[in-house]
C-alpha positions as CSV (number, residue, x, y, z in Angstrom):
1,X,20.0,16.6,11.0
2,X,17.4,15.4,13.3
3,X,17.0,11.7,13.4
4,X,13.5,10.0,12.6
5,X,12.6,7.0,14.7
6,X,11.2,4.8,11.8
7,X,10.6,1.9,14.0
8,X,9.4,3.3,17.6
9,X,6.7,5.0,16.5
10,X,4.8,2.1,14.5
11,X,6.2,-0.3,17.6
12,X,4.6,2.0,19.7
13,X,1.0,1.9,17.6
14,X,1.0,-2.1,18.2
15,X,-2.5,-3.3,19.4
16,X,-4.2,0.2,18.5
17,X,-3.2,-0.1,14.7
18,X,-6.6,-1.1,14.1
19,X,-8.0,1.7,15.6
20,X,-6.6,4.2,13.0
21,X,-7.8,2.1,10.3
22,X,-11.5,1.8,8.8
23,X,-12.6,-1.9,7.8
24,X,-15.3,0.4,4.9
25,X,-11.5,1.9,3.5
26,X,-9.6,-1.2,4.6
27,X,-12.4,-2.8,1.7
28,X,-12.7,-0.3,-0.5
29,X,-8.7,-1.0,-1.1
30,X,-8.7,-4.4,-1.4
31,X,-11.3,-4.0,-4.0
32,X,-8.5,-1.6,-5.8
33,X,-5.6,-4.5,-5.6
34,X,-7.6,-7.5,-6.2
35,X,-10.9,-6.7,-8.5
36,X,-9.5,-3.5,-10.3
37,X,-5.8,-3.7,-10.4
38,X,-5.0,-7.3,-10.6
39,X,-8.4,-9.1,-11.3
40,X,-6.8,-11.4,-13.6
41,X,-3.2,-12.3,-11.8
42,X,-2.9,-16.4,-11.0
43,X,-1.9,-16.2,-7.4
44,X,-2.0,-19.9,-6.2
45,X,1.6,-21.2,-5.3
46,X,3.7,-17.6,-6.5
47,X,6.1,-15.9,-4.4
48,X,4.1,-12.8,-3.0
49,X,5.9,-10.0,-1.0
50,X,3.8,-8.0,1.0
51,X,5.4,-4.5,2.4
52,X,4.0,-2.6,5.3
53,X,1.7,-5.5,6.7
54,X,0.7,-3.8,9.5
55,X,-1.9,-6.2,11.3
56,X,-2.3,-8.6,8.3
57,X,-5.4,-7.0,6.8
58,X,-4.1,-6.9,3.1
59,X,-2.1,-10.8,4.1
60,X,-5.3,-12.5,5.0
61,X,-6.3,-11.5,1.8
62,X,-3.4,-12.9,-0.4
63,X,-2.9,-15.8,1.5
64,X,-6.9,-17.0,0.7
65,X,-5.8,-16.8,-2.8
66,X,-3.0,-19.0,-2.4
67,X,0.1,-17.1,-3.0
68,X,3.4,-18.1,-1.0
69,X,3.7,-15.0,1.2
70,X,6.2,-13.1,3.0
71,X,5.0,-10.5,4.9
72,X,7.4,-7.1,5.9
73,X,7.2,-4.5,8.3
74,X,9.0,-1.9,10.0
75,X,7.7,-2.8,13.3
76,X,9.0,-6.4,14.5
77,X,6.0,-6.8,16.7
78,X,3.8,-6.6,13.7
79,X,5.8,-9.0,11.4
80,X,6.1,-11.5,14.2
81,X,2.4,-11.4,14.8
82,X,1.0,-11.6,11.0
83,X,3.0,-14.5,10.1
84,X,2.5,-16.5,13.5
85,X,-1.0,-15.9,12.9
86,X,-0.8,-17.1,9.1
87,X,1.7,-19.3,8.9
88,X,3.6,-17.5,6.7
89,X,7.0,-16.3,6.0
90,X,7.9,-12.8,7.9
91,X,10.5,-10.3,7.7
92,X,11.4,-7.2,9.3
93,X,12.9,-4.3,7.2
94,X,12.3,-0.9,5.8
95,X,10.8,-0.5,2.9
96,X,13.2,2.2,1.2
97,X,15.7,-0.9,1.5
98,X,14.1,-4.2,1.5
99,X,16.2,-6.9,2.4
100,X,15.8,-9.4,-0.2
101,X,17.9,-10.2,-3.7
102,X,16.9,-8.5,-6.9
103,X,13.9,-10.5,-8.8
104,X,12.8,-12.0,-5.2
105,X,9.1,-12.4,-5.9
106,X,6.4,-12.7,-8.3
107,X,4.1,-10.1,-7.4
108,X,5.2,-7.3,-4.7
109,X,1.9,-5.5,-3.0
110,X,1.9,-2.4,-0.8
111,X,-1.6,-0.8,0.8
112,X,-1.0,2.2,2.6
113,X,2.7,2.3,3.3
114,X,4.7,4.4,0.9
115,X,3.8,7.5,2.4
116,X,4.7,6.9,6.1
117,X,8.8,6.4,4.4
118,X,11.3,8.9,4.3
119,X,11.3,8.4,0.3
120,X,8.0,7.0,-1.5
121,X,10.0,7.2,-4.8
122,X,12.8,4.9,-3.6
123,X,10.4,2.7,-1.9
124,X,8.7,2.4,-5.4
125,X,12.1,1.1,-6.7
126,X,12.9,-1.3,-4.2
127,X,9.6,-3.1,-5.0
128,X,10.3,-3.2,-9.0
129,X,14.0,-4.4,-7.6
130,X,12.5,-7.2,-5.7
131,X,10.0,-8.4,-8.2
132,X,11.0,-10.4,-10.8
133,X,10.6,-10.5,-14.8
134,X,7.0,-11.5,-15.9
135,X,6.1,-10.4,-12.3
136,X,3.4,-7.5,-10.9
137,X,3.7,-4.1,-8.7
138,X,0.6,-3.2,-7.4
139,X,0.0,-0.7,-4.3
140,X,-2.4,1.7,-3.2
141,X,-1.6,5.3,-1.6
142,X,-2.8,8.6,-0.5
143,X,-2.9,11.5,-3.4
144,X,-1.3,14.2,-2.8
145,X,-4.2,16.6,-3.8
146,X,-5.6,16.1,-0.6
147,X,-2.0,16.8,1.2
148,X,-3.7,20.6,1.7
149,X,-6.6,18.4,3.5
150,X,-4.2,16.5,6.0
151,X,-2.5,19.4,7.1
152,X,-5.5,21.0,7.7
153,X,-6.9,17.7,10.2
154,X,-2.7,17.9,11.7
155,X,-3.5,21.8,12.7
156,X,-6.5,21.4,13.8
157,X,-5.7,18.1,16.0
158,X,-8.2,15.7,14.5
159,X,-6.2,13.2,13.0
160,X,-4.5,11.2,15.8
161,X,-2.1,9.4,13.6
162,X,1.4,11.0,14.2
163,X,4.2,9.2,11.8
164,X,5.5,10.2,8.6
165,X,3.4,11.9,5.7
166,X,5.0,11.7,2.1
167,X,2.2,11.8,-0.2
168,X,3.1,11.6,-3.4
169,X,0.7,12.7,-7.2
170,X,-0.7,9.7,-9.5
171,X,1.4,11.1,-12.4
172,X,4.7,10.8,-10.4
173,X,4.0,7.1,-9.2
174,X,3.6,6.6,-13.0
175,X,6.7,7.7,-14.0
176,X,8.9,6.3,-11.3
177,X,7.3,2.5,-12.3
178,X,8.4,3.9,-16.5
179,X,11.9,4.8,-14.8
180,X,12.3,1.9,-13.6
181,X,11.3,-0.3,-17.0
182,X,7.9,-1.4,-15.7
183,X,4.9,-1.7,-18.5
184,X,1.6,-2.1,-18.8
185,X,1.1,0.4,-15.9
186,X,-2.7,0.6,-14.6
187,X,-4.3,3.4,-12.7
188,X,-7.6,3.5,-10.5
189,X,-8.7,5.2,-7.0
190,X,-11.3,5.3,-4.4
191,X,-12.8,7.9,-2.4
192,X,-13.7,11.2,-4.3
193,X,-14.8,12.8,-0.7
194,X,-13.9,12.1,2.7
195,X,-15.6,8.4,3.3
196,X,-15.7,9.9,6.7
197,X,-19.1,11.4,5.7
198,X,-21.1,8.0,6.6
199,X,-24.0,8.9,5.0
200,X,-22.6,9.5,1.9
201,X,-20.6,6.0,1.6
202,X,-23.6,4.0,-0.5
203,X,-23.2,7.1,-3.2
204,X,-19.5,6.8,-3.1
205,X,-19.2,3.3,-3.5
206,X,-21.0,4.1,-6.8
207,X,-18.3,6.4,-7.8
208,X,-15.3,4.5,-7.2
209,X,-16.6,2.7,-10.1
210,X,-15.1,5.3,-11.9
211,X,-11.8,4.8,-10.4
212,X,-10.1,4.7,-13.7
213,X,-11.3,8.0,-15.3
214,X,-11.8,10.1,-11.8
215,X,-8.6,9.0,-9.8
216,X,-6.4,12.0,-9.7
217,X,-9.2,13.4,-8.4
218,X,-9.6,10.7,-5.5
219,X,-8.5,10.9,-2.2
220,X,-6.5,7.2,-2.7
221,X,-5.3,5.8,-6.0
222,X,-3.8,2.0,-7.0
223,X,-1.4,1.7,-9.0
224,X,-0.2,-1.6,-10.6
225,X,2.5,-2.4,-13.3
226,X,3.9,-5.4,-14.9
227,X,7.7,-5.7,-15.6
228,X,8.9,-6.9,-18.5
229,X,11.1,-10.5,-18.9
């Protein structure tokens, strides 16, 4: 079996991670965690666990509500540069086997990051491990609807990113979170089109209002569960 280099790749990305990401998706997103998902969570002083932080878009976030965070990535460079720049705690570790004791944190968050592992689902179940009873899941990925899409952009050489691509459906998310005991599971998405299409972004702002009835439509979907204790 051909060994994947989990880390070298994302190592490799470094200063142009940005460049792959849009800030009108990066907000779109945080709208999902933090106005849809978990509008009502009481941040201030709880142990928050953020996996995949990439260059700390999500963190900056978290850390204005006043949550203890520790921020995880793959790629040390990243980890080392989010939490010097926040003052925060960092760690570096794969998110299929996150170093940390069962019921570590209060919330666990994830934007963006199941879908470049080897295994979303097991991912999934290392972030209900981690969090503890009373606590939150919340994370955001691509649906795999669109997977026909991607390969498409791959073939035709227009999507420069070049790591791993595990998408996985809405309905599959949901019952990995029931598998693993989690309750109260809540379901909304973003972008019915490609938010590529500029012009169209003001109109599809006013969908994702409908996040909660249209996301297995939607290109992205949040997810966010609460488990039980």
């Amino acid at each position: 079996m051909k060994k994947v280099d989990k880390t070298g790749y994302f190592e490799h990305l470094d200063g142009k991670f940005d460049e792959f990401m849009s800030d009108y998706d990066v907000n779109r997103r945080k709208n999902l965690i933090f106005s849809q998902l978990l509008p009502n969570f009481y941040w201030k002083n709880t142990k928050v666990l953020e996996v995949g932080c990439g260059t700390g878009r999500f963190s900056e976030e978290i850390m204005g509500y006043g949550g203890q965070l520790t921020v995880l990535d793959i790629g040390p460079k990243l980890v080392e540069k989010v939490a010097g720049r926040l003052g925060c705690q960092g760690k570096v570790g794969d998110a299929c086997d996150l170093p940390f004791p069962d019921d570590s944190f209060d919330i666990v968050v994830s934007s963006e990051c199941i879908e470049h592992t080897l295994d979303p689902e097991k991912a999934i179940g290392e972030m209900c491990r981690v969090c503890r009873p009373g606590g939150a899941v919340c994370l955001t990925t691509p649906n795999k609807l669109w997977y026909p899409v991607l390969w498409l952009s791959i073939k035709l050489k227009l999507r420069r990113f070049a790591g791993i691509e595990n998408w996985i459906f809405p309905g599959r998310a949901k019952a990995v979170l029931r598998g693993q005991g989690l309750e109260d599971i809540t379901l909304s998405g973003c972008h019915l089109w490609p938010f590529q299409l500029k012009f169209t972004r003001p109109l599809l702002r006013r969908v994702d209002t409908l996040g909660r009835l249209l996301y297995p439509l939607m290109i992205n979907f949040g997810i966010a569960a609460r488990k039980p204790g």
